[in-house]
Short mmCIF file of the C-alpha atoms (twelve columns), coordinates in Angstrom:
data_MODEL
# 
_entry.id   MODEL 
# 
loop_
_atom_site.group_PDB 
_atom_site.id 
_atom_site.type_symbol 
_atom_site.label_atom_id 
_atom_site.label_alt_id 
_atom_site.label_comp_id 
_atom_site.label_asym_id 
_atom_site.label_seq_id 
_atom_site.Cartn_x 
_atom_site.Cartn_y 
_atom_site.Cartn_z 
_atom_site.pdbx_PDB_model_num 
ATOM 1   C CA . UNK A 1   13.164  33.064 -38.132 1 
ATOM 2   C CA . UNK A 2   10.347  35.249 -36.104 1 
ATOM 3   C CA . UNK A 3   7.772   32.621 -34.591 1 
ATOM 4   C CA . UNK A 4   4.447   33.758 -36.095 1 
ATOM 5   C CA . UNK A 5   3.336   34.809 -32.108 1 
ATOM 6   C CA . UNK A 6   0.155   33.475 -30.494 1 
ATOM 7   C CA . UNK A 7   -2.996  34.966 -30.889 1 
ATOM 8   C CA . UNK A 8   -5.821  35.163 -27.437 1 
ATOM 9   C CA . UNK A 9   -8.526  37.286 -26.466 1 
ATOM 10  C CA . UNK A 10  -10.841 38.349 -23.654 1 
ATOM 11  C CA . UNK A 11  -12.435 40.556 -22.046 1 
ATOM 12  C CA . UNK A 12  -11.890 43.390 -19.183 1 
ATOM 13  C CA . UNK A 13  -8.907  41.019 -17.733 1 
ATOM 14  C CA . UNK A 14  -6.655  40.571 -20.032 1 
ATOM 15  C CA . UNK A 15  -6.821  44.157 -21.017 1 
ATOM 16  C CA . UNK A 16  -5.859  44.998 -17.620 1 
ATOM 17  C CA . UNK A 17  -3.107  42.973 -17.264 1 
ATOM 18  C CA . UNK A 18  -1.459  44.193 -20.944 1 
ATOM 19  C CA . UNK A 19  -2.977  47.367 -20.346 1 
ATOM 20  C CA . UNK A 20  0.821   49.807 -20.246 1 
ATOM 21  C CA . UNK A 21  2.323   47.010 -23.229 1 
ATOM 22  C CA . UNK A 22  -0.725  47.759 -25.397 1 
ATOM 23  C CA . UNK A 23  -0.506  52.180 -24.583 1 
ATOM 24  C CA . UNK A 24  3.333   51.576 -25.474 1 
ATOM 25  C CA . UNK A 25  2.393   49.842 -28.872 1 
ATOM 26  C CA . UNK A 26  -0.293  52.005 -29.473 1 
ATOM 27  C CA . UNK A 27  2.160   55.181 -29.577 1 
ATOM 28  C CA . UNK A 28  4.673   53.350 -30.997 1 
ATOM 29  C CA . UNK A 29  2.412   52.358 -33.937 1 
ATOM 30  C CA . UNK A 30  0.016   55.585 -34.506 1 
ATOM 31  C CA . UNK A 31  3.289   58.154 -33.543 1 
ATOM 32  C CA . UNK A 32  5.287   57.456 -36.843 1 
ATOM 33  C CA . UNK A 33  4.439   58.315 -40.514 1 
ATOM 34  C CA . UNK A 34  1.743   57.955 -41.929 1 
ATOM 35  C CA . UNK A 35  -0.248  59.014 -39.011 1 
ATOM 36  C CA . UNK A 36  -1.271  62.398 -37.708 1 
ATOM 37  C CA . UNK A 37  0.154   62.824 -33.973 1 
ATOM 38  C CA . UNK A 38  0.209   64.774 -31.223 1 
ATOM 39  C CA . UNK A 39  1.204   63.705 -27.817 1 
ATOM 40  C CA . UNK A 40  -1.637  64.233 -26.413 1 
ATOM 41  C CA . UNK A 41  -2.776  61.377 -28.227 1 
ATOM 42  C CA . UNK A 42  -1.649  59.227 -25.920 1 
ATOM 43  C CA . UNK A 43  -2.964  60.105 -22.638 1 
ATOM 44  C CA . UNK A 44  -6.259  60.420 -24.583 1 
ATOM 45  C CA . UNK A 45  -5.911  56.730 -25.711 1 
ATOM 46  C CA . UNK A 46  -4.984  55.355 -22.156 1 
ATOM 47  C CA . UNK A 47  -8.030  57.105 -20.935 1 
ATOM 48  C CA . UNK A 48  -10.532 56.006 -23.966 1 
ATOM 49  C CA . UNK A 49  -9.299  52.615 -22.902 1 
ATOM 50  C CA . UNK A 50  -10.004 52.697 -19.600 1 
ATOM 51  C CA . UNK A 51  -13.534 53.658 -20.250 1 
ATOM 52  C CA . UNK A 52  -13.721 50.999 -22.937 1 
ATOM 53  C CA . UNK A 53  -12.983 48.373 -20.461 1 
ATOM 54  C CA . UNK A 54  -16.155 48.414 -18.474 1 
ATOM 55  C CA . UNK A 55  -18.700 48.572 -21.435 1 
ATOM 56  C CA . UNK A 56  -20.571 45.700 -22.132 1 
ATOM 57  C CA . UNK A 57  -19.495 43.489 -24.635 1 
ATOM 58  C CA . UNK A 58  -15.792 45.029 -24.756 1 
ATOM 59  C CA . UNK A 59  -13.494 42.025 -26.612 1 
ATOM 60  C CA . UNK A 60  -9.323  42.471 -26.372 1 
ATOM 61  C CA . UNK A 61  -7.025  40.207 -28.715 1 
ATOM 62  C CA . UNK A 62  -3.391  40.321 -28.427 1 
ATOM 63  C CA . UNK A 63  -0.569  39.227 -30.275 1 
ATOM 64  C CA . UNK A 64  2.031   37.584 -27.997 1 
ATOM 65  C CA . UNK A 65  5.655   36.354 -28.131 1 
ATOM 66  C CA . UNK A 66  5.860   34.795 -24.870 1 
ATOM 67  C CA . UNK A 67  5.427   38.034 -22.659 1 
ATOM 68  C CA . UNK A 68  6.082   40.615 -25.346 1 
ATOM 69  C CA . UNK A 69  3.312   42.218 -26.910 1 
ATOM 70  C CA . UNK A 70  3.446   42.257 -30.750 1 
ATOM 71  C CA . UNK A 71  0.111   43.643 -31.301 1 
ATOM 72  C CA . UNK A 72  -3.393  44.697 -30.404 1 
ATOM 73  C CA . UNK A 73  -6.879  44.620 -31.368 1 
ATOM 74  C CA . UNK A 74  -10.062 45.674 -29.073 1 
ATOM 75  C CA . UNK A 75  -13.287 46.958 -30.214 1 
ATOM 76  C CA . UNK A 76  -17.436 46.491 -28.402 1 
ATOM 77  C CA . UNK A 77  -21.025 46.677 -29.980 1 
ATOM 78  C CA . UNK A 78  -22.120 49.944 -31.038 1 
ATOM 79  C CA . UNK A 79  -24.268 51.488 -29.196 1 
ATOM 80  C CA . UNK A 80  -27.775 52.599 -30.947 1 
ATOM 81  C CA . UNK A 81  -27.722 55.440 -30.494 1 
ATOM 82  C CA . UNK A 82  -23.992 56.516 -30.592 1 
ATOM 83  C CA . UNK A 83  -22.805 59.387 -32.354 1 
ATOM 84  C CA . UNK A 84  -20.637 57.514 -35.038 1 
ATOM 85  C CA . UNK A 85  -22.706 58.453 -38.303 1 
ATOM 86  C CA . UNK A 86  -22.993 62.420 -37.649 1 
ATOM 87  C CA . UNK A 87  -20.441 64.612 -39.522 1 
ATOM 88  C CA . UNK A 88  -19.774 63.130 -42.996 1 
ATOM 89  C CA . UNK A 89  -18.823 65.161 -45.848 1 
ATOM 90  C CA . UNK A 90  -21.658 64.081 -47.465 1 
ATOM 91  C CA . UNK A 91  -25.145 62.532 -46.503 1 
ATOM 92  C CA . UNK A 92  -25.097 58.552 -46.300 1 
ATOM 93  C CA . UNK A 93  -28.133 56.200 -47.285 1 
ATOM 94  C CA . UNK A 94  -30.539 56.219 -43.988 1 
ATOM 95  C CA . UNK A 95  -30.568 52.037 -44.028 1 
ATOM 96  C CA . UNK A 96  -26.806 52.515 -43.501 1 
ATOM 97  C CA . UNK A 97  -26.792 54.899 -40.531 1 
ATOM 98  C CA . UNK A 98  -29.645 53.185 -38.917 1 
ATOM 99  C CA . UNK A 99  -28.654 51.752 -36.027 1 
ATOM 100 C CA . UNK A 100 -30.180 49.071 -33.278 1 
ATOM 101 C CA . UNK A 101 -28.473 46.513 -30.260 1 
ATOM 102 C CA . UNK A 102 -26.552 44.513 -31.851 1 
ATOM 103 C CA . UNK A 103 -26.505 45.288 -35.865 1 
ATOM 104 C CA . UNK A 104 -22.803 46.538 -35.479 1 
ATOM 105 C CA . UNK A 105 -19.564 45.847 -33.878 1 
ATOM 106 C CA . UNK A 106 -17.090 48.963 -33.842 1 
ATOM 107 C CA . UNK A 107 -13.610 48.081 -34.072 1 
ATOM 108 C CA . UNK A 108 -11.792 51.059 -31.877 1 
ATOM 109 C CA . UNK A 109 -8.136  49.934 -32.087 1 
ATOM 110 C CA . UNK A 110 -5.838  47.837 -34.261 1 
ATOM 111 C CA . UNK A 111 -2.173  47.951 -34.140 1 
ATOM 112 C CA . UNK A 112 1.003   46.171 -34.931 1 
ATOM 113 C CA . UNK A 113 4.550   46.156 -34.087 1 
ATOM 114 C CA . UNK A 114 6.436   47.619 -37.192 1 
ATOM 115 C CA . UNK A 115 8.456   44.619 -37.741 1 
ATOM 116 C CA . UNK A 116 5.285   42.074 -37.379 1 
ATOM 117 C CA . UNK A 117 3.750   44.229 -40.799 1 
ATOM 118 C CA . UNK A 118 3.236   41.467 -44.018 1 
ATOM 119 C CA . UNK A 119 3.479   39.018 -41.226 1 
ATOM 120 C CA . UNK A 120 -0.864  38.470 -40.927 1 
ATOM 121 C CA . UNK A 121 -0.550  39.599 -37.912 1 
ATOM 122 C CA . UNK A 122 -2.753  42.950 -38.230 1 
ATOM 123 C CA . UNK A 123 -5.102  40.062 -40.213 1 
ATOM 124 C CA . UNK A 124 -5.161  37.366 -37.456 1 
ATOM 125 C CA . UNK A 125 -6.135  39.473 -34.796 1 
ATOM 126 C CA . UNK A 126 -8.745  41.340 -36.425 1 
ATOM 127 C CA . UNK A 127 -9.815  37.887 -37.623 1 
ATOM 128 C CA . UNK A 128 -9.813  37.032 -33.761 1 
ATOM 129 C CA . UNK A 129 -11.684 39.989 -32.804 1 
ATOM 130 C CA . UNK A 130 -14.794 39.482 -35.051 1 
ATOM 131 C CA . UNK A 131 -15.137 35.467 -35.006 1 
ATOM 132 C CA . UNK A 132 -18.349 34.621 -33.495 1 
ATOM 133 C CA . UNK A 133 -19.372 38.345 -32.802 1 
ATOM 134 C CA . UNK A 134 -23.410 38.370 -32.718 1 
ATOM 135 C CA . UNK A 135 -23.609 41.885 -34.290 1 
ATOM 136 C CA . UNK A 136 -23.986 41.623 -38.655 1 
ATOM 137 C CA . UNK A 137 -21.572 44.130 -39.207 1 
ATOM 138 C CA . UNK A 138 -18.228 45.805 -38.306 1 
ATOM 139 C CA . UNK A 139 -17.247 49.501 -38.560 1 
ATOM 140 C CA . UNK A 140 -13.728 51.094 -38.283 1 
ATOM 141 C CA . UNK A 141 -12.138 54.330 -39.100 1 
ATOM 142 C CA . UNK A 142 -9.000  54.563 -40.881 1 
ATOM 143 C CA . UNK A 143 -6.640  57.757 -40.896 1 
ATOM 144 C CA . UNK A 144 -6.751  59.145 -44.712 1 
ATOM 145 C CA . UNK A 145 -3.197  59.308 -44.850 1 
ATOM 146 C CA . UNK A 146 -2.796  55.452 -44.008 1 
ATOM 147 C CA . UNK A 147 -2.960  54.539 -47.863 1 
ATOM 148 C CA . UNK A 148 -1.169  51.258 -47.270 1 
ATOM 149 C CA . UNK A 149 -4.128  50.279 -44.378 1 
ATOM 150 C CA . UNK A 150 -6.502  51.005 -46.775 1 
ATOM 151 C CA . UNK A 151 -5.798  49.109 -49.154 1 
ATOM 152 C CA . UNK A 152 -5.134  46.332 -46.412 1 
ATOM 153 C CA . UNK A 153 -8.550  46.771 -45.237 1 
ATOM 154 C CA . UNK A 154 -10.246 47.058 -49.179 1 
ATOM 155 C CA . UNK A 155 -8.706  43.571 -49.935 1 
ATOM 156 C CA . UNK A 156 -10.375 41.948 -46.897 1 
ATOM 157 C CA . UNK A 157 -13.279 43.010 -47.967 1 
ATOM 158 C CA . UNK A 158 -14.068 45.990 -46.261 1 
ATOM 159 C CA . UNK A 159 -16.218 48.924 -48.211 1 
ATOM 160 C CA . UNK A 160 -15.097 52.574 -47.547 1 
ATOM 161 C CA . UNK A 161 -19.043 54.370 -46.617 1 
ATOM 162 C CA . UNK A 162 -17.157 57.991 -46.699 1 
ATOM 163 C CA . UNK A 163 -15.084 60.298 -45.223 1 
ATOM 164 C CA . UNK A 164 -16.131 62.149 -41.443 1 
ATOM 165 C CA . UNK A 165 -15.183 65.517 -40.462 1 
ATOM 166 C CA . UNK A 166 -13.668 67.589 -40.087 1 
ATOM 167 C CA . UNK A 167 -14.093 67.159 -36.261 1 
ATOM 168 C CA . UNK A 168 -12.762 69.886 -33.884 1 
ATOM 169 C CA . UNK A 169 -9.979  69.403 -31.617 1 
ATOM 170 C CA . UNK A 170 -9.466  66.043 -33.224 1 
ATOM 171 C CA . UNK A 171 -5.983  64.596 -34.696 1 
ATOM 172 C CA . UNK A 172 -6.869  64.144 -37.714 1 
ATOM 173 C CA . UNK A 173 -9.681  66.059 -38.128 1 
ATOM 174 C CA . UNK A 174 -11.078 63.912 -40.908 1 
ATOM 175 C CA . UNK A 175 -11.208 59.765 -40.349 1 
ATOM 176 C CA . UNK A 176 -12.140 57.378 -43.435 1 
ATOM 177 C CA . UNK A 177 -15.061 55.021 -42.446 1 
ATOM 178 C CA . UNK A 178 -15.372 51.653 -43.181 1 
ATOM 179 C CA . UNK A 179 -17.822 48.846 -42.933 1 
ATOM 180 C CA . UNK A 180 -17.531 44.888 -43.360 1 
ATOM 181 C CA . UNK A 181 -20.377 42.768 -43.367 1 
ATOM 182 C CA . UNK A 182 -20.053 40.075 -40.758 1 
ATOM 183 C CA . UNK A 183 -22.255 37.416 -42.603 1 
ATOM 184 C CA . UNK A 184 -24.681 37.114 -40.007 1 
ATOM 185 C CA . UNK A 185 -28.455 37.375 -40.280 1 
ATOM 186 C CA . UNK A 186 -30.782 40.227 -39.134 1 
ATOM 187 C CA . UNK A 187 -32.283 39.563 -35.392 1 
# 
């Protein structure tokens, strides 16, 4: 039997030090069906991580096995005025798209290890990742073709707000957004 792994996060640190085991999982994970790829995804990725690690409020949790990296989540508060709500398919309500510090928390990566799938380990970390985060609600974006993730996602009570893109020079060029309330009140 697979010991269910140990879950940690942090901050800047610990992403550094698992920085190449969580690139390797991340291509491992988002280069197989059914994900839109191209390898330039993941020099892209390494780089968008990088940058990650220095903003403010940046949060890592791994999935561990001893030294082996079974998983990944890592995500920071949106900023108010970042671009996330432009380029939907159709027009959202303005109380959703309204943004200020700290009303959301955007959840950039999640991954798992193929063989740790219907373990909860996808769950536990994203649990991790959003326990005691100040911000009231999450937002992620989901490939369209990862039917299985969305429904994942739908049961744990996240609401899909709509569909963005198309984007140019984006794989895909269309991400499904969706938003979780994180049950804590407005500052």
């Amino acid at each position: 039997m697979v010991e269910p792994g140990e879950v940690e996060g942090g901050g800047r640190e610990p992403a550094a030090d698992w920085f190449r085991r969580i690139c390797a999982v991340h291509d491992r994970v988002f280069s197989a069906e059914p994900f839109a790829w191209v390898p330039e995804m993941s020099p892209a990725h390494e780089e968008e991580l990088r940058g990650l690690m220095a903003v403010a409020g940046f949060r890592l949790v791994v999935a561990r096995q001893r030294d082996r990296l079974l998983g990944y989540a890592y995500g920071h508060p949106l900023p108010a005025d970042h671009g996330w709500w432009g380029d939907f398919t159709r027009p959202l309500p303005a109380g959703l798209v309204r943004e200020w510090p700290g009303r959301t928390c955007a959840v950039i990566s999640l991954a798992a290890l193929p063989e740790r799938r219907g373990r909860n380990t996808g769950r536990r970390l994203l649990e991790e990742l959003l326990r005691d985060r100040a911000e009231q609600r999450a937002i992620l974006s989901v490939q369209p073709t990862a039917l299985a993730t969305q429904r994942l996602y739908r049961h744990r009570g996240w609401t899909n707000v709509g569909r963005k893109g198309p984007l140019a020079g984006i794989t895909p060029p269309c991400w499904d957004i969706y938003v979780r309330d994180l049950g804590v009140a407005p500052q």
